[in-house]
N, C-alpha and C positions, 0 to 999 in steps of 0.2 A: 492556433493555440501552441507555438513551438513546436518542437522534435516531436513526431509521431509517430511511433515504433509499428504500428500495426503497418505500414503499408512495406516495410522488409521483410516481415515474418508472412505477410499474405500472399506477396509474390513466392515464397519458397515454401507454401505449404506442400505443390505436390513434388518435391526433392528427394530422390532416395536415398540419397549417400550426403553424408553430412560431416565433413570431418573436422576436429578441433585445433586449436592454434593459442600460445602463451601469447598474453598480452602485455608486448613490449611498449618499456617510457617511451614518450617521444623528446620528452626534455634533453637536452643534453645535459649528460652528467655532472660534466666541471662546470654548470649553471646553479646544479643545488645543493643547498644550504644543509646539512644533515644535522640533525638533531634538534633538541628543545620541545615542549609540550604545547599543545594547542591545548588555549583554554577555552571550554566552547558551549556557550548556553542555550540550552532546549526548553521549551515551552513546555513539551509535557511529561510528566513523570515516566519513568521507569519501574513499575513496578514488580519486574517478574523479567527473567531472562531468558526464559526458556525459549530456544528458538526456534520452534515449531507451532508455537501458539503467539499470532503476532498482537503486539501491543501496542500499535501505534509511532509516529514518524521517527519520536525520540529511541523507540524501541530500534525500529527499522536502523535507524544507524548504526548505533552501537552494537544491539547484536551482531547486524551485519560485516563491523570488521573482527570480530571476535570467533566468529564460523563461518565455513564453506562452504557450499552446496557442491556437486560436480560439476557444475559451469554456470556461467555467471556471465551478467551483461559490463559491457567497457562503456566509455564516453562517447562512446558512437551508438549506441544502443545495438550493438553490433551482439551473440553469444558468441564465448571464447572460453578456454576453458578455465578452469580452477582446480581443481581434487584429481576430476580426469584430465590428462593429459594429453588424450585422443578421444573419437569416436568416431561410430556409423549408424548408419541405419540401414541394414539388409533390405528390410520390405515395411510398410506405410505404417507396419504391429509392434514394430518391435525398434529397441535402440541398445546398441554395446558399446559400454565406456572401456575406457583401460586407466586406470588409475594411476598417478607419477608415482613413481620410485622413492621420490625426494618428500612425498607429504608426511608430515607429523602433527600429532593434536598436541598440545602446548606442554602437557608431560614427560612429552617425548616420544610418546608410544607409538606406533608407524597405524597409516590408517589402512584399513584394509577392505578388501571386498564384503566382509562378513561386516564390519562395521557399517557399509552403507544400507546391507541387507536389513539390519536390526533400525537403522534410523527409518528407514521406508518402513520396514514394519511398527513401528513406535508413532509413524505420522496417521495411520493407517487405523491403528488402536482406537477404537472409540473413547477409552478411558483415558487417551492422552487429550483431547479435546482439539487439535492438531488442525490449526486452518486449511491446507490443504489434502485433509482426508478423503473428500469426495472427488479432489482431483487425483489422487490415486489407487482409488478402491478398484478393483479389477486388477488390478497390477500384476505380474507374476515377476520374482525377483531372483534370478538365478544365481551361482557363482563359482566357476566354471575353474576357476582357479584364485588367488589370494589379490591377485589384482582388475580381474576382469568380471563385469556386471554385467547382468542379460537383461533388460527389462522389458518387457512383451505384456500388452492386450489382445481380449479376443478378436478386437476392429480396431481399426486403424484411431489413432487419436494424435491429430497434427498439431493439438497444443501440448503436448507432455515435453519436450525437451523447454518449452519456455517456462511451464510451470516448476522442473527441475533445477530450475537459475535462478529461482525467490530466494530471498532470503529464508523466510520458511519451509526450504527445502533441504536446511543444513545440515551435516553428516556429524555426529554424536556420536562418542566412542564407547562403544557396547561395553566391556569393562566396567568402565568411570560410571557409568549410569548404572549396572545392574549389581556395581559394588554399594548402591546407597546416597548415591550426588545428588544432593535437590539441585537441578537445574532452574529454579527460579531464581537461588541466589549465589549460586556457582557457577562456573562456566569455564569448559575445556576445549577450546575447538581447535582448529588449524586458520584462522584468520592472521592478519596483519599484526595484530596486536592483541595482547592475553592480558586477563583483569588480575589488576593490584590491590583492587578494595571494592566494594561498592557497601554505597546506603540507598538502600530500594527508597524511590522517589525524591529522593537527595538530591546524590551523586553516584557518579562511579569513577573508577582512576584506571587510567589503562598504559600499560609501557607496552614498547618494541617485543614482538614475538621473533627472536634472533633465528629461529629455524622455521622463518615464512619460506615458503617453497620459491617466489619469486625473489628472484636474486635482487639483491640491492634495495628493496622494499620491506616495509614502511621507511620514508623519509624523515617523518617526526619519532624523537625517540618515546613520548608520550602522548594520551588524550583525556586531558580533565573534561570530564562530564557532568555539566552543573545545572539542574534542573529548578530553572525559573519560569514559574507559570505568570507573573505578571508581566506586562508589555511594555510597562513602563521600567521596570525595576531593570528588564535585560535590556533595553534598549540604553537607559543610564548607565549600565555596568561595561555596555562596548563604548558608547562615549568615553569614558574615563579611565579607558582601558586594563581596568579588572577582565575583562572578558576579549577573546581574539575576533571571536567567530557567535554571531548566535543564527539561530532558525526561525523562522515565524518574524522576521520583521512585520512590524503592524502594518498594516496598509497605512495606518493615517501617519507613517515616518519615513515611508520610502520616498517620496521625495524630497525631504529636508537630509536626512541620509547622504541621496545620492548626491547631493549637490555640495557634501561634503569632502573636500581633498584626502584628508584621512581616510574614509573606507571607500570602501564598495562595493556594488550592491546588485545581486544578479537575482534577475526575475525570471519565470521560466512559466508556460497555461499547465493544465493537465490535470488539476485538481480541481473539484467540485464538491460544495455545500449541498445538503441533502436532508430531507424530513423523512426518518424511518418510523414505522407504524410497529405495532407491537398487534400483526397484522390477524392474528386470529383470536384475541381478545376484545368481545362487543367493546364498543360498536363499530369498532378497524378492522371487523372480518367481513363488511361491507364494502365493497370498493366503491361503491358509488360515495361512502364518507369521506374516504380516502380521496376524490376524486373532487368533491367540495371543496376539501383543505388547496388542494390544487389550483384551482380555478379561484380563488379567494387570496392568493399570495399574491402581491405588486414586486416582481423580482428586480424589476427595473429600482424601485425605491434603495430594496434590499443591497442593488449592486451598487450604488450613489453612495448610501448613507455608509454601508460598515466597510467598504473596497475602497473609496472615496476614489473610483474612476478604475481602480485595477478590477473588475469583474466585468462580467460579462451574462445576461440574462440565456438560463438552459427556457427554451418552450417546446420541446421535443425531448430528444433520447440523449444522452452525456457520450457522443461520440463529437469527436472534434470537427471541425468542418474542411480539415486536410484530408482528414483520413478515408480510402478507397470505401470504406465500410456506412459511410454519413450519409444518410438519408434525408434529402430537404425538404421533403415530405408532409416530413414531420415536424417540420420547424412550426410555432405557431398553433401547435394542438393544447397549449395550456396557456395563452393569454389570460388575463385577469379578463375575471366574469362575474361579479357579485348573484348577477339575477340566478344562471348557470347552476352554482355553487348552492342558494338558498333552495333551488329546484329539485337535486340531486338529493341534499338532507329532508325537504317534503318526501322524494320518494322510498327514501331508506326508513319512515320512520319517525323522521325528526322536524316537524314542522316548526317545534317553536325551537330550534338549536338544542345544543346539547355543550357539557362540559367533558374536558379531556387538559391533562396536563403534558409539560414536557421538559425532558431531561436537558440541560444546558449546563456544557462547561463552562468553569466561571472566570476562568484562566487568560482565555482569548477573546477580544474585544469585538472582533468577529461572530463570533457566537452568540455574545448577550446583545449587540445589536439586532443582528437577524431574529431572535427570540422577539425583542419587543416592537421590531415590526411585525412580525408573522402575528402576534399577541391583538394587535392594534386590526390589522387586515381582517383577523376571524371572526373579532367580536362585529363588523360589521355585517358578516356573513351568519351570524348568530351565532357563533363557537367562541364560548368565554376559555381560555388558555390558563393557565395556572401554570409560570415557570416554577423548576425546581433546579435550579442551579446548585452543582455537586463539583467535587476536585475531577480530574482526567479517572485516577486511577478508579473510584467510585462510579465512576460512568462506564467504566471499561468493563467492570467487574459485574455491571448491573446490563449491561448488554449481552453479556455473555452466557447469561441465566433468564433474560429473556424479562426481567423486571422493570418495565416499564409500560406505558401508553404508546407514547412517542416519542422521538429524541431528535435535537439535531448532530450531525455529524459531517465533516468533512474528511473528504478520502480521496485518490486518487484511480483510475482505471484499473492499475495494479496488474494486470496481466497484458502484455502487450501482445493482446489476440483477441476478439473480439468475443470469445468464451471468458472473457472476465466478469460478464454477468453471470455465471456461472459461481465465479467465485464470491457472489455477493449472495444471488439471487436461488441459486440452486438448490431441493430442497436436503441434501446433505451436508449444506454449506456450515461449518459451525461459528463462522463471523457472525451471521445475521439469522438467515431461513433457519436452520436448525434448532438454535435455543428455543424459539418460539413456535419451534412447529411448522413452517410454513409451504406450500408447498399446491405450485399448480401444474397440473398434471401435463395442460398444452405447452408451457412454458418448461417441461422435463423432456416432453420427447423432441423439441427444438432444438434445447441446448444438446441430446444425445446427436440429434441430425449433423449438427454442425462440427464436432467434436472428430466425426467418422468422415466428413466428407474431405475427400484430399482435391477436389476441383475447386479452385481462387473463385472463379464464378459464382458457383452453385453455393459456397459458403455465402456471397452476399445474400442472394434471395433467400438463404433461411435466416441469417442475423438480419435482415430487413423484417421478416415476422416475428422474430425474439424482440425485438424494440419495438413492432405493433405491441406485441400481447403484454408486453412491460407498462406502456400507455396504458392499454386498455385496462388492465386491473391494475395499477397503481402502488405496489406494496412501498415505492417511496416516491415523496416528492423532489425532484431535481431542479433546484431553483436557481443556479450558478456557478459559470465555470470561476476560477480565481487565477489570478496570477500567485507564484509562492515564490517568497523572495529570502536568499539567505544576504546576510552584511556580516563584513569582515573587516579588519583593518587591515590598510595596502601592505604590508608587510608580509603575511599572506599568502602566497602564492600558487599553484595550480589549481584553484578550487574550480568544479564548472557545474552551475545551476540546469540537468534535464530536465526536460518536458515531458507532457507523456504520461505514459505508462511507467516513468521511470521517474517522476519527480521525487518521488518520497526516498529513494533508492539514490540519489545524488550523491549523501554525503560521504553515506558506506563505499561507494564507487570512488569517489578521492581523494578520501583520506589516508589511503595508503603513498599516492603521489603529493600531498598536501606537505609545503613545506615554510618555512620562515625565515624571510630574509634578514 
């Protein structure tokens, strides 16, 4: 499935010194073009900046060159740093940044140790809603002086420096926030590029941040951000060259696309389609219903009809079949099963079937395909389906409060560690488990097991039992991986489509090297 980030960060779990490095171009200089605005259309709305609470791919980008975390993944999937300029790790508890000299948030104000203390604790906040809360609750956040951060657990936790390089892990300047900033529709960070305007679910407009810490970066002196949810609409808008760059090529264009001289067109695995249960609301607080839906889905149809050849059928657990962490196991634990399926609803309950509806964005053709397969599959398992197709941002907003049945959704790994179920699945989680409560108790002390153990090994065999027990109760169905394809016009240049754990995270990664010839 492409670049696989988990098998670098596996081999150097048990690492104790870890030190940081700026991430030099490789370009040669007198090769690029400086200046001009990339015009660049996304699929889904932005509605909300804030970048601690993630919003989706379109979000992921643009927040991402807009704010920093303290380090941050390069095109190698390589961490390197960003905010801190160094680091280490003393013992398996703890990690000390040192922060550049040279960082400023877009006002000018110097960022400091107390500013990252406040963002950790701001992510931390229950009342901020903060996607990665549960991956930093235990935290202890020292600051020892104006540029140097201590952050120490009571156990060892060998995913915290990956989780630190999310986007969602970005450093917010205590001032600017506690003077009154709605960070939904303002934004001050130390990224590449600082906001000129925005229209939540529009657009937004972004020029050159002149006091980026990386010398000579951004290469573009702008980025028009034009939020087009139809596939035809962006896909005609790069044809005709209103538009540079968009995201979400359809499947059913990539290859008429590629086989065009004007653009092109980079595809990259790492993303997967999925059916989330709205898992403790009757009659989804069943898993054996949950397990029907499962067993009753034709992925193979799903992967033909709306991938038209770019998918790939999940029958097991959404780890890739590179990666050290892949279990074949379990390939084959969710073939289509009609009999299976009507057996499982006899034992929950439901002899004669049951009704349940489902959230579908209306935006990508992807979606409302796999919807009126999945629709087609269930009624023959007895599950009459009721789509409810809604814009992104109303799906976002209704996921997040937990208002729903079911929905479909595509997403990518997102942590490149295999505690990224964790970040889905965990019940602190406030993407998914959290809104709605959800929360199993074996599948808590696993993800703690895994989290603490700094032996490569011994992390498999407990994430080989984290993917049993995700099998066995079901809170979603995983019905395929995808290829995700951005198209640009050749003009264009440095862009590079990851894999992975890092797919979604691509654009924010070069668009600061992104330039136009």
């Amino acid at each position: 499935m492409g670049l696989h980030i988990w098998k670098r960060l596996g081999a150097a779990a048990g690492m104790s010194v870890l030190l940081g490095s700026i991430s030099v171009p490789t370009l040669a200089d007198e090769a690029v073009k400086r200046g001009g605005t990339l015009r660049y259309g996304t699929v889904s709305e932005v509605a909300s900046l804030d970048p601690h609470v993630a919003g989706g791919s379109a979000w992921r980008a643009l927040v991402g060159v807009l704010y920093s975390p303290l380090v941050t993944y390069d095109k190698n999937g390589d961490i390197v740093s960003a905010l801190a300029a160094s680091w280490e790790q003393p013992d398996p508890q703890t990690l000390v940044f040192h922060l550049r000299e040279d960082a400023r948030f877009q006002d000018g104000s110097p960022v400091t140790a107390e500013d990252v203390r406040f963002s950790l604790d701001r992510i931390v906040d229950p009342a901020t809603g903060a996607t990665l809360r549960a991956n930093l609750q235990g935290a202890r956040i020292e600051t020892p002086d104006a540029r140097t951060i201590r952050i120490s657990k009571d156990s060892p936790d060998v995913t915290l420096l990956s989780v630190l390089a999310l986007t969602e892990a970005a450093i917010v300047p205590k001032q600017w926030v506690q003077g009154g900033a709605n960070l939904k529709v303002e934004a001050n960070g130390s990224g590449p590029f600082r906001l000129a305007s925005y229209e939540p679910s529009v657009r937004a407009s972004l020029e050159r941040n002149p006091s980026y810490y990386v010398e000579g970066q951004p290469y573009l002196e702008g980025v028009d951000f034009r939020m087009i949810k139809s596939d035809d609409a962006r896909v005609n808008a790069l044809r005709s060259q209103s538009l540079d760059m968009i995201d979400f090529v359809p499947w059913k264009d990539i290859a008429s696309l590629s086989r065009n001289p004007a653009f092109e067109v980079d595809t990259a695995g790492g993303a997967f389609m999925s059916v989330w249960f709205n898992a403790t609301r009757k009659p989804f607080d069943d898993p054996r219903v949950r397990q029907a839906v499962s067993y009753a889905l034709d992925r193979d149809a799903v992967s033909k009809a709306a991938f038209f050849g770019h998918g790939t059928p999940i029958t097991g657990a959404p780890t890739a079949s590179d990666s050290q962490y892949f279990n074949p196991g379990f390939e084959g634990t969710y073939n289509r099963d009609l009999d299976k399926a009507r057996a499982l609803l006899a034992e929950a309950g439901y002899p004669d079937g049951l009704d349940m509806s489902l959230l579908v964005f209306q935006g990508l053709g992807i979606y409302t395909t796999t919807a009126q397969i999945l629709q087609a599959n269930l009624k023959e398992a007895g599950i009459n389906l009721t789509l409810e197709p809604v814009e992104w941002a109303t799906l976002v907003e209704r996921k997040n409060r937990g208002d729903y049945d079911a929905m479909i959704y595509g997403v990518s790994v997102k942590l490149p560690d295999p505690d990224a179920y964790a970040y889905y699945l965990g019940a602190d989680s406030s993407f998914w488990a959290k809104p709605i409560g959800y929360r199993d108790d074996q599948l808590e002390q696993l993800l703690a097991q895994g989290r603490a153990q700094t032996d490569p090994e011994q992390r498999k065999l407990i994430y080989r039992d984290v993917e049993q027990r995700v099998l066995e109760t079901s809170p979603w169905v995983f019905i395929n991986w995808r290829e995700q394809a951005q198209g640009y016009a050749r003009k264009v240049q440095g862009y590079q489509q990851l894999g992975g754990a890092l797919s979604e995270s691509s654009p924010a990664i070069s668009l600061p090297t992104i330039w136009i010839k």
